[in-house]
N, C-alpha and C positions, 0 to 999 in steps of 0.2 A: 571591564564592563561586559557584562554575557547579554548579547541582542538576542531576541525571541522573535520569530516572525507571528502574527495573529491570523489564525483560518479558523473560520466557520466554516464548520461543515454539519451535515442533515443526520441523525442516527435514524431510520422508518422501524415499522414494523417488519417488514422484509427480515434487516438484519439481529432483529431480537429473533423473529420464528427461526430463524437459519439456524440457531444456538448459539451465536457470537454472543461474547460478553468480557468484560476487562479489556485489557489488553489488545485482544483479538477484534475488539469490537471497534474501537478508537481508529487502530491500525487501519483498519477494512474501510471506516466512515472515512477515514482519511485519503486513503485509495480509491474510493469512489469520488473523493470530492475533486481528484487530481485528473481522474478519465476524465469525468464532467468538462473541466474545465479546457482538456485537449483535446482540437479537432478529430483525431482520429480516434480519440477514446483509451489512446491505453495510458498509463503511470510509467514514465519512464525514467522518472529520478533519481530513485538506487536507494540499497538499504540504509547507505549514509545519512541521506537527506532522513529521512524516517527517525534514526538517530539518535539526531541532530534535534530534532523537533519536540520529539516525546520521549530525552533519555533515559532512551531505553540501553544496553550494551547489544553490538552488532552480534552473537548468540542468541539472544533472545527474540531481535527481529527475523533472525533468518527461520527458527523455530516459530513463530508466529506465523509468518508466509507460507511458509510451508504446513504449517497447522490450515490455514485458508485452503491453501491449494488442494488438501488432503479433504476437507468439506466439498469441496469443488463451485466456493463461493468466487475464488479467484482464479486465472489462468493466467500461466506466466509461459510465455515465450520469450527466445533468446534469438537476437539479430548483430549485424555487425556493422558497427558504426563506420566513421571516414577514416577513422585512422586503424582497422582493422582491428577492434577490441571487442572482445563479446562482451553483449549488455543485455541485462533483462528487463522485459516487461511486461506487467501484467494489467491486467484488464479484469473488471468484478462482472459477475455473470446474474446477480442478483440487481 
């Protein structure tokens, strides 16, 4: 049996004037809806989880983020967790 998690998330006009659209747009609504939701604001769940949700293949999400980041809709920094692993995360700027 394949479980599906359910998120609503918000698409504004922000992210249509930006140029998002498909893919790009979903993704980004998605990431914004994951800052929202974390006190400090940024997505730190990894291109898995993204995935996982709207599969997509992990080539195409990495190309997507990095399609954002290249707009400069997204900012992704890289920190190191407790068990000394780099992780990234990124935060929407829109």
């Amino acid at each position: 049996m394949n479980i599906r998690r359910r998120f609503e998330f918000i698409i504004t006009e922000d992210m249509i004037d930006a140029g998002l659209k498909g893919n790009e747009l979903i993704v980004f609504a998605f990431i914004d809806y994951k800052c929202g939701k974390n006190l400090d604001g940024v997505y730190n769940g990894g291109i898995t989880e993204i995935c996982m949700i709207f599969d997509l293949s992990q080539p195409t999400v990495i190309s997507i983020v990095k399609r954002l980041v290249e707009k400069g809709v997204v900012e992704k920094t890289y920190y190191v967790d407790n068990n000394n692993i780099k992780r990234v995360s990124l935060r929407t700027t829109i």
